[in-house]
mmCIF file of the N, C-alpha and C atoms, coordinates in Angstrom:
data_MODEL
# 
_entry.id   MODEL 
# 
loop_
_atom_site.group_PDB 
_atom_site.id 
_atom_site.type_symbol 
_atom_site.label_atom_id 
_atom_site.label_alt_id 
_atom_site.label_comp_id 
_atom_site.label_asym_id 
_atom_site.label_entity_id 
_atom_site.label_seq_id 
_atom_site.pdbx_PDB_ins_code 
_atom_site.Cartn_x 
_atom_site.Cartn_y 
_atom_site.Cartn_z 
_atom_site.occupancy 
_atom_site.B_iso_or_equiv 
_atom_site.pdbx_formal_charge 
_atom_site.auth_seq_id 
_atom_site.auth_comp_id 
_atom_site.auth_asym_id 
_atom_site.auth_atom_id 
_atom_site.pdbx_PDB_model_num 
ATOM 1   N N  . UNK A 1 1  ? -194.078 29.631 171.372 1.00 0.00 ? 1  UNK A N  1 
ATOM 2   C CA . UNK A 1 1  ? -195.078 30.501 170.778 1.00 0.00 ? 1  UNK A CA 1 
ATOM 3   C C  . UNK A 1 1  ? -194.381 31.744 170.222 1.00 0.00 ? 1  UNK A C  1 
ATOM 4   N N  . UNK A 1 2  ? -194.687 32.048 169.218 1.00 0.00 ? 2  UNK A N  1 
ATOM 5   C CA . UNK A 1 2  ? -193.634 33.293 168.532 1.00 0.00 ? 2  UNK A CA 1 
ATOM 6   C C  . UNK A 1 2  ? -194.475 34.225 168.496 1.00 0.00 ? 2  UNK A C  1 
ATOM 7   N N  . UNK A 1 3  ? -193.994 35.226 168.871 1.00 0.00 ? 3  UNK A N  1 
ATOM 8   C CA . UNK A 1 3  ? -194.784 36.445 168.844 1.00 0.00 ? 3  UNK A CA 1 
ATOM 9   C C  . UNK A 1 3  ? -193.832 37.534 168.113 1.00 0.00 ? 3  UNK A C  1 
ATOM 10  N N  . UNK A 1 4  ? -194.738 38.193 167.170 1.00 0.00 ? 4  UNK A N  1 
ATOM 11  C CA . UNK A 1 4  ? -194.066 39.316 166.132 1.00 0.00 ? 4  UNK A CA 1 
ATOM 12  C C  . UNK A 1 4  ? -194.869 40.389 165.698 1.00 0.00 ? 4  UNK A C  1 
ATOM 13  N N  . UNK A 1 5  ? -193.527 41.385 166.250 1.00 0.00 ? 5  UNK A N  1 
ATOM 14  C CA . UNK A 1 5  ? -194.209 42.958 166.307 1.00 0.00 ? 5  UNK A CA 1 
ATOM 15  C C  . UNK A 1 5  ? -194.138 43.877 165.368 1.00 0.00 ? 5  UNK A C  1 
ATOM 16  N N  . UNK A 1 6  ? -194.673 44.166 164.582 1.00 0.00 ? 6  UNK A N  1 
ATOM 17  C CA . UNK A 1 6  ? -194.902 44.870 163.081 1.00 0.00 ? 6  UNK A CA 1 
ATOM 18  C C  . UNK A 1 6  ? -194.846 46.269 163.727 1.00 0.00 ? 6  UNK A C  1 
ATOM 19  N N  . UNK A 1 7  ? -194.495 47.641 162.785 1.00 0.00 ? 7  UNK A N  1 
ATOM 20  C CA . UNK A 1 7  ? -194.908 48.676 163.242 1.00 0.00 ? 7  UNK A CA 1 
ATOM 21  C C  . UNK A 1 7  ? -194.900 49.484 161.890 1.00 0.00 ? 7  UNK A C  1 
ATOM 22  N N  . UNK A 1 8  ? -195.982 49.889 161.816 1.00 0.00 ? 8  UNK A N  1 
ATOM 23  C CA . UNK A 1 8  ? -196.302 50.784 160.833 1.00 0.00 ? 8  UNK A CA 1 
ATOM 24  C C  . UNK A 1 8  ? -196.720 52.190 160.878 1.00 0.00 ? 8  UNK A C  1 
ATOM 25  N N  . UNK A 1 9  ? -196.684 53.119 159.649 1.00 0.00 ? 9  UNK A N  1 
ATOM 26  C CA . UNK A 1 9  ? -196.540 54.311 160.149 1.00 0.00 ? 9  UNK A CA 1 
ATOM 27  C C  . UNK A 1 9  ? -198.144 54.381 159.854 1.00 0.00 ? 9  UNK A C  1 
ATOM 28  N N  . UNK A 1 10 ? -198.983 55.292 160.938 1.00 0.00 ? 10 UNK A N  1 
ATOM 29  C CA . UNK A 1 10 ? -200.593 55.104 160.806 1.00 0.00 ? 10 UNK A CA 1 
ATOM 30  C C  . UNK A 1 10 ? -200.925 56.311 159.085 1.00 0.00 ? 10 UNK A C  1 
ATOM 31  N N  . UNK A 1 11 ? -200.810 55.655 158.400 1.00 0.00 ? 11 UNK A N  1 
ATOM 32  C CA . UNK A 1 11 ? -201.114 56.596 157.166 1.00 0.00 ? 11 UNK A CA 1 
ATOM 33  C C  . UNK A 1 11 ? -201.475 55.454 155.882 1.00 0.00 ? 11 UNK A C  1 
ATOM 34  N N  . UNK A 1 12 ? -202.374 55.107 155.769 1.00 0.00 ? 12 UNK A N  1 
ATOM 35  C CA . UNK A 1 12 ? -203.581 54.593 155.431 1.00 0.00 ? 12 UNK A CA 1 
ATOM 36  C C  . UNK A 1 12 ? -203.549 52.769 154.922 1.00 0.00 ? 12 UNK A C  1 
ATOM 37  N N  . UNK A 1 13 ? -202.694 51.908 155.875 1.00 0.00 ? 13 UNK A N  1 
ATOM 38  C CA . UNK A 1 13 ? -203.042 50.838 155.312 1.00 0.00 ? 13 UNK A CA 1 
ATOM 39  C C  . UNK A 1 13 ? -204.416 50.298 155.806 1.00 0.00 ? 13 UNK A C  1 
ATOM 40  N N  . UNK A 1 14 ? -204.747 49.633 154.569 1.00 0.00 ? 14 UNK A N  1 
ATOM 41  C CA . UNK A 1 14 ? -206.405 48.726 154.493 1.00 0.00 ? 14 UNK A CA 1 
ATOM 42  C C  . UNK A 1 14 ? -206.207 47.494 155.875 1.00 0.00 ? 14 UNK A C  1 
ATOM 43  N N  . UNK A 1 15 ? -207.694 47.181 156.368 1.00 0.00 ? 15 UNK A N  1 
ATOM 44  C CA . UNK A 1 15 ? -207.842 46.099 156.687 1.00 0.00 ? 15 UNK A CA 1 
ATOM 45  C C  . UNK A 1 15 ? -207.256 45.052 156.014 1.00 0.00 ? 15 UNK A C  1 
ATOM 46  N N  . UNK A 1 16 ? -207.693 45.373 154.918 1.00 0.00 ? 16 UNK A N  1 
ATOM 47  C CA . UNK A 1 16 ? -207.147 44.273 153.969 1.00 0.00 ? 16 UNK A CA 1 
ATOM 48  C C  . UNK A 1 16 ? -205.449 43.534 153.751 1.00 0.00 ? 16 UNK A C  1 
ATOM 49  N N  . UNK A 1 17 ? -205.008 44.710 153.610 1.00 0.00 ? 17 UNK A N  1 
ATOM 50  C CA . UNK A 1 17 ? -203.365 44.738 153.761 1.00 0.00 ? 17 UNK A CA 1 
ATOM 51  C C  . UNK A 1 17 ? -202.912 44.269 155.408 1.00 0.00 ? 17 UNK A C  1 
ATOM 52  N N  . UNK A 1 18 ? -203.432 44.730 156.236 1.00 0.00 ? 18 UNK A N  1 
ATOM 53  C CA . UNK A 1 18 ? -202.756 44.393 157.842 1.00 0.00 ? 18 UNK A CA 1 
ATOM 54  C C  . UNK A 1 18 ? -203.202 42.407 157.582 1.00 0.00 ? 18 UNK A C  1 
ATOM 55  N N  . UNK A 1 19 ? -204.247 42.491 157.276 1.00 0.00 ? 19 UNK A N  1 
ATOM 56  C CA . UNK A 1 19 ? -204.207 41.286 157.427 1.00 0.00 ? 19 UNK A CA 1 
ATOM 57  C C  . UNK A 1 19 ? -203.719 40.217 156.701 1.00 0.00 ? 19 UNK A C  1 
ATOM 58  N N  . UNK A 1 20 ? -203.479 40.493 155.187 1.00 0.00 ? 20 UNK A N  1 
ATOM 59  C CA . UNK A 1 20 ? -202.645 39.851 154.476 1.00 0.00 ? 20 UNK A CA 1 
ATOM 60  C C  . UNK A 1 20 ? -201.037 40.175 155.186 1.00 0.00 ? 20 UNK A C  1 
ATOM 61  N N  . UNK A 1 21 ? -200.689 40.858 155.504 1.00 0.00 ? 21 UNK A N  1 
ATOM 62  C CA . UNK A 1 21 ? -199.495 40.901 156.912 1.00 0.00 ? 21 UNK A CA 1 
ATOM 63  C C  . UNK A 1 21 ? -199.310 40.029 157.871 1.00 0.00 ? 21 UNK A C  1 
ATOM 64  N N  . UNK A 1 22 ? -200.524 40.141 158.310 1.00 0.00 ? 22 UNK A N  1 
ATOM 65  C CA . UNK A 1 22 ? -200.642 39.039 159.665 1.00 0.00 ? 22 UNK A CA 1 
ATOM 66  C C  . UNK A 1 22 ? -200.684 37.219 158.866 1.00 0.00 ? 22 UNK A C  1 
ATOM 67  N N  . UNK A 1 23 ? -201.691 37.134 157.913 1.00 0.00 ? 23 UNK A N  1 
ATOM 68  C CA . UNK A 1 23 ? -201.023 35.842 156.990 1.00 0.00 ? 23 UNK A CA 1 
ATOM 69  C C  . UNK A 1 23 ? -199.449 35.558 156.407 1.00 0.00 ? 23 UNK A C  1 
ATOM 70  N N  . UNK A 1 24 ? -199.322 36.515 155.798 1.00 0.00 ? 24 UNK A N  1 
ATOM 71  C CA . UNK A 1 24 ? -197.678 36.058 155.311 1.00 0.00 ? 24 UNK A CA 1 
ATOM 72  C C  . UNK A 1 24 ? -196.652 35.622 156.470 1.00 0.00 ? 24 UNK A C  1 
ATOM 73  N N  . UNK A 1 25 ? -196.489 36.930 157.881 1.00 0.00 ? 25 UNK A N  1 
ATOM 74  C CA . UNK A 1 25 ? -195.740 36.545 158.144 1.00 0.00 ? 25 UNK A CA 1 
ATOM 75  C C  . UNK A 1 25 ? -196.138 35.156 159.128 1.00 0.00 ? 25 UNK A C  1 
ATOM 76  N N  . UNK A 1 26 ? -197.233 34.744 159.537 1.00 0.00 ? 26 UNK A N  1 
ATOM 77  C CA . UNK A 1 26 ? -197.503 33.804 160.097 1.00 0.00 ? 26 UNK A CA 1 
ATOM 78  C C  . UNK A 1 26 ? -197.103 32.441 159.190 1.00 0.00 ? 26 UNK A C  1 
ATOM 79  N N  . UNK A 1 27 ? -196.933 32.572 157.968 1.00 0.00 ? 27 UNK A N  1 
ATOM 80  C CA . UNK A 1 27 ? -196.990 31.485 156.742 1.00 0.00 ? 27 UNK A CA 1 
ATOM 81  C C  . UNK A 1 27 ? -195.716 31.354 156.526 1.00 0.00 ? 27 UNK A C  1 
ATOM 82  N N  . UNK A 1 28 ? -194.654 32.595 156.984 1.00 0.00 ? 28 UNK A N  1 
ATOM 83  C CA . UNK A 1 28 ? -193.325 32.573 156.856 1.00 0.00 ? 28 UNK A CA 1 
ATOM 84  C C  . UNK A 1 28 ? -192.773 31.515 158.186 1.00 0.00 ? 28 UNK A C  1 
ATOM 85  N N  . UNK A 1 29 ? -193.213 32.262 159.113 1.00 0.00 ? 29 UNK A N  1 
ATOM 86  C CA . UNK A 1 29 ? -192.887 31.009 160.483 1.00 0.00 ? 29 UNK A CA 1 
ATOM 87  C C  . UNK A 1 29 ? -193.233 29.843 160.029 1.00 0.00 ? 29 UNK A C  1 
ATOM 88  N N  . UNK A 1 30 ? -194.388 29.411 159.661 1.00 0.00 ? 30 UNK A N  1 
ATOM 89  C CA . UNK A 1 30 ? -194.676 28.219 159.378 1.00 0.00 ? 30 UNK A CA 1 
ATOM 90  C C  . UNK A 1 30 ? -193.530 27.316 157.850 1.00 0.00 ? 30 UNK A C  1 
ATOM 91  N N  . UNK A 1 31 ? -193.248 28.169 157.132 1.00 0.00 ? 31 UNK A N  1 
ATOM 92  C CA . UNK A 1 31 ? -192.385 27.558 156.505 1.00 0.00 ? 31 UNK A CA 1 
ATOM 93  C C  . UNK A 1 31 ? -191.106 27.431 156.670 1.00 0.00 ? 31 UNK A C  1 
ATOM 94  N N  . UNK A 1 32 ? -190.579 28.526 157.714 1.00 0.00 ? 32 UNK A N  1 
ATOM 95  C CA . UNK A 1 32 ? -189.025 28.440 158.227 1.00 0.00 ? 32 UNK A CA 1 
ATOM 96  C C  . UNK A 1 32 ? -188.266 28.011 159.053 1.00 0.00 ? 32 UNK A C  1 
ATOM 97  N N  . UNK A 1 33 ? -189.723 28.257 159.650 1.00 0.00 ? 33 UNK A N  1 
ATOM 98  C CA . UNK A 1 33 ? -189.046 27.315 161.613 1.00 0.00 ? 33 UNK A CA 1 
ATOM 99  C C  . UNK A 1 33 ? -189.963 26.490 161.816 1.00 0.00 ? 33 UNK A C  1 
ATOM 100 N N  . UNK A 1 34 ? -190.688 26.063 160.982 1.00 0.00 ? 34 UNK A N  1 
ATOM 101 C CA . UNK A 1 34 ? -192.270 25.146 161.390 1.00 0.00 ? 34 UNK A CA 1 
ATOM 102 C C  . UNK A 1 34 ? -192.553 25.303 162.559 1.00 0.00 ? 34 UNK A C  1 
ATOM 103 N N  . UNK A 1 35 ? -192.841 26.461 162.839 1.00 0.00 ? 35 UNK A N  1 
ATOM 104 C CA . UNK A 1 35 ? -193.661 26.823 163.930 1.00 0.00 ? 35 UNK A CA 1 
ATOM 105 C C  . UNK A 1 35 ? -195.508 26.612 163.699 1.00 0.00 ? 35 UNK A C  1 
ATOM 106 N N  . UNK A 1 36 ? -195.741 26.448 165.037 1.00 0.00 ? 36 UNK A N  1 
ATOM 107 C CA . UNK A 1 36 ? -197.388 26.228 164.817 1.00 0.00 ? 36 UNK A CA 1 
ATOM 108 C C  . UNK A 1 36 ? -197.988 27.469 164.388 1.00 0.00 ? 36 UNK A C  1 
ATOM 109 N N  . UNK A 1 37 ? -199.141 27.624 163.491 1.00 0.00 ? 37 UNK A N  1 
ATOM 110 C CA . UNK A 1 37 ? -199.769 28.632 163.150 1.00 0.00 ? 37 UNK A CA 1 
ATOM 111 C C  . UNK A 1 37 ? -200.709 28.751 164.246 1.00 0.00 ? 37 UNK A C  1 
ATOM 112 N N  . UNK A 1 38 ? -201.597 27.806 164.857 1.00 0.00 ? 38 UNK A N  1 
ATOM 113 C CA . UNK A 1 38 ? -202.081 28.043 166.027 1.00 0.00 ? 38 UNK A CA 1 
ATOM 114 C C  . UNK A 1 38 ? -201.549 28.856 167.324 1.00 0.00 ? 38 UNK A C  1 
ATOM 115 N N  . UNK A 1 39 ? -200.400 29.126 167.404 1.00 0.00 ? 39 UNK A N  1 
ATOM 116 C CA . UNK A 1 39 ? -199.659 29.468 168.404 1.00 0.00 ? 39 UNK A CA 1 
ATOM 117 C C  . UNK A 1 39 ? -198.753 30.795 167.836 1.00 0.00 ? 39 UNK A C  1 
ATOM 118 N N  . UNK A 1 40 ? -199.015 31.055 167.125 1.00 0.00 ? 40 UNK A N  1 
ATOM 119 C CA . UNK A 1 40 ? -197.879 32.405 165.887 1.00 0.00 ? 40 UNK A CA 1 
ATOM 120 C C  . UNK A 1 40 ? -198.646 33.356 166.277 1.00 0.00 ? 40 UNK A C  1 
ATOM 121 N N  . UNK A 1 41 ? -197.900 34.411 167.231 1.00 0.00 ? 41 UNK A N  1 
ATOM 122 C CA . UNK A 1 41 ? -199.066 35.779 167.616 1.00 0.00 ? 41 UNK A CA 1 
ATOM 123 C C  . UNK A 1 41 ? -198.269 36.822 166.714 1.00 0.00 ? 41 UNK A C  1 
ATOM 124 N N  . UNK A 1 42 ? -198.993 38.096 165.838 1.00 0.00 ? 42 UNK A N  1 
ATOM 125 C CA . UNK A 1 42 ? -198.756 38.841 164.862 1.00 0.00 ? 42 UNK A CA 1 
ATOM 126 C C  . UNK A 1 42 ? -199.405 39.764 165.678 1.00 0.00 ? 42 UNK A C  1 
ATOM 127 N N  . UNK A 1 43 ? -199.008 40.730 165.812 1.00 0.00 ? 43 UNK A N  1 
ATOM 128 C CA . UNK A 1 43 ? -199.631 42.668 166.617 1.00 0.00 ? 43 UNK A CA 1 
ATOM 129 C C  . UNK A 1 43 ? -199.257 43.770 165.428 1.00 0.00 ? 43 UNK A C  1 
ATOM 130 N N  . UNK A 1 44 ? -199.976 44.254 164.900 1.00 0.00 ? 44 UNK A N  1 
ATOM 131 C CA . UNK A 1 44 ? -199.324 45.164 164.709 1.00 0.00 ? 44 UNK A CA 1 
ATOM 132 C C  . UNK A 1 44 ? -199.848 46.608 164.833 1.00 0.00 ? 44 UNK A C  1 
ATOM 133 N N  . UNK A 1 45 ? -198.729 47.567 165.302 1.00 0.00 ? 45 UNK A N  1 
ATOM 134 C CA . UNK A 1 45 ? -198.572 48.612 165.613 1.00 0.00 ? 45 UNK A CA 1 
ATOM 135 C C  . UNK A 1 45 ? -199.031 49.768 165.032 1.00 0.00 ? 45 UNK A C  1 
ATOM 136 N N  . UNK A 1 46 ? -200.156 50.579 164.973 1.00 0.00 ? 46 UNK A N  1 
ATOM 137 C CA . UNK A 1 46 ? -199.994 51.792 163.730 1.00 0.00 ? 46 UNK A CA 1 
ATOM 138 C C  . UNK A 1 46 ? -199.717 53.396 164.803 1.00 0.00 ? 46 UNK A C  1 
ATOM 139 N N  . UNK A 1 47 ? -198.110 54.008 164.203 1.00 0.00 ? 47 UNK A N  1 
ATOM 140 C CA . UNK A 1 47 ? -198.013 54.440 164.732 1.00 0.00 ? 47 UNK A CA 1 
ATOM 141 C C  . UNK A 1 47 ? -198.631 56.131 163.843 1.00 0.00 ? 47 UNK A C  1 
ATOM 142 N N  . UNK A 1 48 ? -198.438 57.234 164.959 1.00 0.00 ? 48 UNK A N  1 
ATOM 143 C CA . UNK A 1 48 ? -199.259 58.547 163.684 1.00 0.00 ? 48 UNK A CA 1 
ATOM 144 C C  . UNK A 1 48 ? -197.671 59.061 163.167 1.00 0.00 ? 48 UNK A C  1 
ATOM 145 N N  . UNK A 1 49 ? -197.912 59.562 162.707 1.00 0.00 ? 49 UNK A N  1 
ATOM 146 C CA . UNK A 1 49 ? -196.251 59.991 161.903 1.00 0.00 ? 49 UNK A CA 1 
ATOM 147 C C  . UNK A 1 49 ? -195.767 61.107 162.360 1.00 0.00 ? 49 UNK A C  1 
ATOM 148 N N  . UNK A 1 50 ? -196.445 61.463 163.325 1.00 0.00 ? 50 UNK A N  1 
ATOM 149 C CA . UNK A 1 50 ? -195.428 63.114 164.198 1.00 0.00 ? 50 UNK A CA 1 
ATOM 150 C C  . UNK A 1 50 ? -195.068 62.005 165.160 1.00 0.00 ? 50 UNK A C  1 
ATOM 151 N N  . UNK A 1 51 ? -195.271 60.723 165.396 1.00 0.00 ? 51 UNK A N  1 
ATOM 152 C CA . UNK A 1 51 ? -194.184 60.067 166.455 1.00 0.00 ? 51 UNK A CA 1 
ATOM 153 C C  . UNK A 1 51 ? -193.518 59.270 166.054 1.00 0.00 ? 51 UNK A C  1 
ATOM 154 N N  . UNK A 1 52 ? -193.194 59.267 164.282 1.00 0.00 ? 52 UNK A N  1 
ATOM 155 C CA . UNK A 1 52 ? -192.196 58.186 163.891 1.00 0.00 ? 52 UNK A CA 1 
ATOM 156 C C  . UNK A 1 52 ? -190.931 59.165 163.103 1.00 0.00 ? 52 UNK A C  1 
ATOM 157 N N  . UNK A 1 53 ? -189.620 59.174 163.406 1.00 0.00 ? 53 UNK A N  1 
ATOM 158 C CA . UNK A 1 53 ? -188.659 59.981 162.804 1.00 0.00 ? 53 UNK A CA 1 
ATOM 159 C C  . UNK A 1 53 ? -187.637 58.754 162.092 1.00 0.00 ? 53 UNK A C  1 
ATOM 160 N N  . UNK A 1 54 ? -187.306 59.667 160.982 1.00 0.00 ? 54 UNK A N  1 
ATOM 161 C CA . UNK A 1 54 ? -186.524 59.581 159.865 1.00 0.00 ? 54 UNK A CA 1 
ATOM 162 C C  . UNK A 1 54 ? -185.285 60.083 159.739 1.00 0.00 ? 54 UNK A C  1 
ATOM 163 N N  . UNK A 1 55 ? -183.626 60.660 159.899 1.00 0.00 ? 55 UNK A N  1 
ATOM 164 C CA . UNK A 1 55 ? -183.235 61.234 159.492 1.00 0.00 ? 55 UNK A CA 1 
ATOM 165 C C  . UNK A 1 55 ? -183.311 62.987 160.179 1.00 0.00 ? 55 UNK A C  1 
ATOM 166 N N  . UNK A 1 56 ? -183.974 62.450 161.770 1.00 0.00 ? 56 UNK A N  1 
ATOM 167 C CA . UNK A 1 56 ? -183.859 63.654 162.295 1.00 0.00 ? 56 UNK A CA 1 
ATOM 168 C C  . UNK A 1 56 ? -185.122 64.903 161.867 1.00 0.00 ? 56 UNK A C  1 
ATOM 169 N N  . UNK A 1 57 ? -186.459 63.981 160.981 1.00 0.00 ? 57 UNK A N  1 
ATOM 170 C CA . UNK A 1 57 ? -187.437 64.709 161.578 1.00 0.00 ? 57 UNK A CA 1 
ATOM 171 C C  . UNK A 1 57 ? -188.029 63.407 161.142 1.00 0.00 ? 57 UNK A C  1 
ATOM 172 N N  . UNK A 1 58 ? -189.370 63.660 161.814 1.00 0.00 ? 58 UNK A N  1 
ATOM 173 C CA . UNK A 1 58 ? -190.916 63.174 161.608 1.00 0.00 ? 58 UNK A CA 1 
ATOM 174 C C  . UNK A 1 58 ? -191.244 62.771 160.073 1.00 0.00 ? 58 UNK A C  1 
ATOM 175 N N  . UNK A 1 59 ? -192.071 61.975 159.868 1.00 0.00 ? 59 UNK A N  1 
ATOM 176 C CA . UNK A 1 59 ? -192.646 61.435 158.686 1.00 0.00 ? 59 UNK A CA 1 
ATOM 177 C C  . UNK A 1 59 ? -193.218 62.643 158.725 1.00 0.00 ? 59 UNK A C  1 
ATOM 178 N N  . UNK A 1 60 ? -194.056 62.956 159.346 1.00 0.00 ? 60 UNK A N  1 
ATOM 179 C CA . UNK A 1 60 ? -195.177 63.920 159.118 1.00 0.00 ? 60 UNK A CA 1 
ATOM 180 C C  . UNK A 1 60 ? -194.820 65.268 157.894 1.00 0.00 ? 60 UNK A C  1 
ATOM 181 N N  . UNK A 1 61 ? -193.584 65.565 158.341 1.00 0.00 ? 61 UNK A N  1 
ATOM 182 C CA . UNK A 1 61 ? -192.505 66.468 157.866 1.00 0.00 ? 61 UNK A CA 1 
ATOM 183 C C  . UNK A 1 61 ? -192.115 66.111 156.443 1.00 0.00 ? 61 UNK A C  1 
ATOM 184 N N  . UNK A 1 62 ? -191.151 65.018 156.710 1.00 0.00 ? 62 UNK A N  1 
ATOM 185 C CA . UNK A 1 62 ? -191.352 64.436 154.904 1.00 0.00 ? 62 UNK A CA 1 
ATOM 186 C C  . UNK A 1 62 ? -192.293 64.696 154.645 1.00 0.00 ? 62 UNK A C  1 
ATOM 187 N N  . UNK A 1 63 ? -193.333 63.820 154.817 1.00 0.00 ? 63 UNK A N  1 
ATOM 188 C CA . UNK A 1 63 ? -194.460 63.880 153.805 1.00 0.00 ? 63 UNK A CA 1 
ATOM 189 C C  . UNK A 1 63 ? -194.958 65.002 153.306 1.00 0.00 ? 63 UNK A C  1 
ATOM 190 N N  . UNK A 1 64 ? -195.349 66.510 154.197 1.00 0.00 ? 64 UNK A N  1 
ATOM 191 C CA . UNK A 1 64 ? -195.538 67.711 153.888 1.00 0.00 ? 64 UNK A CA 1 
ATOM 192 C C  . UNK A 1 64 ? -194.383 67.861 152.868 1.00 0.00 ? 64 UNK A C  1 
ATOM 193 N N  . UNK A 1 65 ? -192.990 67.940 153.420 1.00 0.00 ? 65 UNK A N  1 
ATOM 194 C CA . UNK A 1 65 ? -192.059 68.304 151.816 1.00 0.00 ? 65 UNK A CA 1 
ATOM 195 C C  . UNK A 1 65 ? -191.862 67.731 150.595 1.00 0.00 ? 65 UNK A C  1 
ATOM 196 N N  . UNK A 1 66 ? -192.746 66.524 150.596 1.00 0.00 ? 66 UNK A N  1 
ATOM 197 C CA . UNK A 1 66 ? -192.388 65.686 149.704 1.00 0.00 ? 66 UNK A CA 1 
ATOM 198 C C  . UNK A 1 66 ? -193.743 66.014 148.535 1.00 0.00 ? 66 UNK A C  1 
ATOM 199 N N  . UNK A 1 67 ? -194.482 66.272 149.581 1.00 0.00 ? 67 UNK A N  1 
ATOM 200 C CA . UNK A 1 67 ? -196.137 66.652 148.564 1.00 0.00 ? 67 UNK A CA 1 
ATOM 201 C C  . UNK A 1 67 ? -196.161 67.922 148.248 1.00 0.00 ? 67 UNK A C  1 
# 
């Protein structure tokens, strides 16, 4: 059973997008390792961006200098 852990930074992906995520890479197992899609577990993570670092600061940080 394969299980695969995504982590994203929480700053605005759609339902839509996580779950076209959770299809591809489930569709990727299935075409690479023919793994069962019944059995392919996909999680993914949204993290907030004062707890994801870059280069010795925070996204949060970029993003303020970048905007």
């Amino acid at each position: 059973m394969p299980f695969v852990n995504i982590k994203i930074t929480k700053d605005g992906a759609t339902a839509e997008q996580k779950a076209r995520l959770i299809k591809g890479v489930t569709d990727l197992l299935v075409d690479v390792l023919q793994k069962n899609p019944a059995t392919t577990v996909v999680v993914i993570d949204e993290v907030e961006t004062d707890n994801w670092g870059i280069g010795g600061e925070s996204v949060t940080s970029r993003l303020a200098r970048q905007g």
